[in-house]
C-alpha positions as CSV (number, residue, x, y, z in Angstrom):
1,X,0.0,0.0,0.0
2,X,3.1,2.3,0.6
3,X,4.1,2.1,-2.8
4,X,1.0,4.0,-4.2
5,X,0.1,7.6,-4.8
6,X,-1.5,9.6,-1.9
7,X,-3.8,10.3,-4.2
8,X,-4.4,7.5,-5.0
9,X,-4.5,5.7,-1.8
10,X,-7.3,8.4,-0.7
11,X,-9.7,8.2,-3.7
12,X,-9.4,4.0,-3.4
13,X,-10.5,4.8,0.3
14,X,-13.6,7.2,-0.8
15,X,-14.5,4.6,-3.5
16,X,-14.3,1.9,-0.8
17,X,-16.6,4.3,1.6
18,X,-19.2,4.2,-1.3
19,X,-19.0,0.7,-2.4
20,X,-19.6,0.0,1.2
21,X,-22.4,2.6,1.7
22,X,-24.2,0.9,-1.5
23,X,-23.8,-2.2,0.0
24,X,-25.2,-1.5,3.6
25,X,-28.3,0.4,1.7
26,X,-29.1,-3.0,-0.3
27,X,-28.7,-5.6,2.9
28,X,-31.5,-2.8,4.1
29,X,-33.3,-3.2,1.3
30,X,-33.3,-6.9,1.2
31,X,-34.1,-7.2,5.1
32,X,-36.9,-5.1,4.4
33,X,-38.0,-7.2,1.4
34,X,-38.0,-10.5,3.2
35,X,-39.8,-9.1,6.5
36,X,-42.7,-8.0,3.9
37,X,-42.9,-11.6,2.1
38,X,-43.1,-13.3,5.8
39,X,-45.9,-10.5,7.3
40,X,-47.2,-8.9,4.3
41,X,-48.3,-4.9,4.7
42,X,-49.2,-4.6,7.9
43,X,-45.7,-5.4,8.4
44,X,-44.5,-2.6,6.4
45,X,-43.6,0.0,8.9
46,X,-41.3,-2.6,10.5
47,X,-39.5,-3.2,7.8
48,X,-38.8,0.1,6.9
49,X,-37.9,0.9,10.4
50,X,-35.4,-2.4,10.5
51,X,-34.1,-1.2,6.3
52,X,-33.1,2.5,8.3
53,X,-31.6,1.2,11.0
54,X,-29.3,-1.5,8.5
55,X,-28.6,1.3,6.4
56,X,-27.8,4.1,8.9
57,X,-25.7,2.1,11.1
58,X,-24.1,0.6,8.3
59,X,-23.2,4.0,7.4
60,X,-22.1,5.0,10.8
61,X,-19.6,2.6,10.9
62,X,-18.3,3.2,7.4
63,X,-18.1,6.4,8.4
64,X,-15.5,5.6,11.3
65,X,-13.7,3.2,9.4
66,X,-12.9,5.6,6.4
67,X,-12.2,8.6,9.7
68,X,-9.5,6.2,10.9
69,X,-8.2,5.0,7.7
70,X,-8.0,8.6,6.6
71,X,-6.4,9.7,9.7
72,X,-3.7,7.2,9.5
73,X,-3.1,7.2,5.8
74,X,-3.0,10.9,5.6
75,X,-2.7,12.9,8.4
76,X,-0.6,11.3,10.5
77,X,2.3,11.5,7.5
78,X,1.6,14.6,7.1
């Protein structure tokens, strides 16, 4: 990993954040899906509920992840 581009190493960690984001939003998405195959609509507002929590916490963590890989990547060279 040392031998590539700051540049380069900081977009591959942005492109990794969104791949990542995508991905959380779509296990969400799925959950949700199955919940309303199993209870049908009265078990919509559950699912949704469970598809924001997937997806926001997912996001929280990416979020943290890409912090520290940024700060060590970048700043800490600096």
């Amino acid at each position: 990993m040392s031998q590539l581009s700051l540049r380069l190493r900081v977009f591959l960690i942005f492109a990794a954040l969104a791949a990542g984001l995508l991905t959380t939003i779509a296990a969400g998405i799925l959950t949700a899906r199955m919940m309303l195959l199993d209870g049908g609509l009265p078990a919509l507002t559950d699912a949704l509920a469970m598809m924001a929590l997937i997806a926001g916490f997912g996001a929280l963590g990416l979020s943290a992840l890409v912090w520290y890989l940024f700060d060590t990547t970048v700043a800490r060279p600096i």
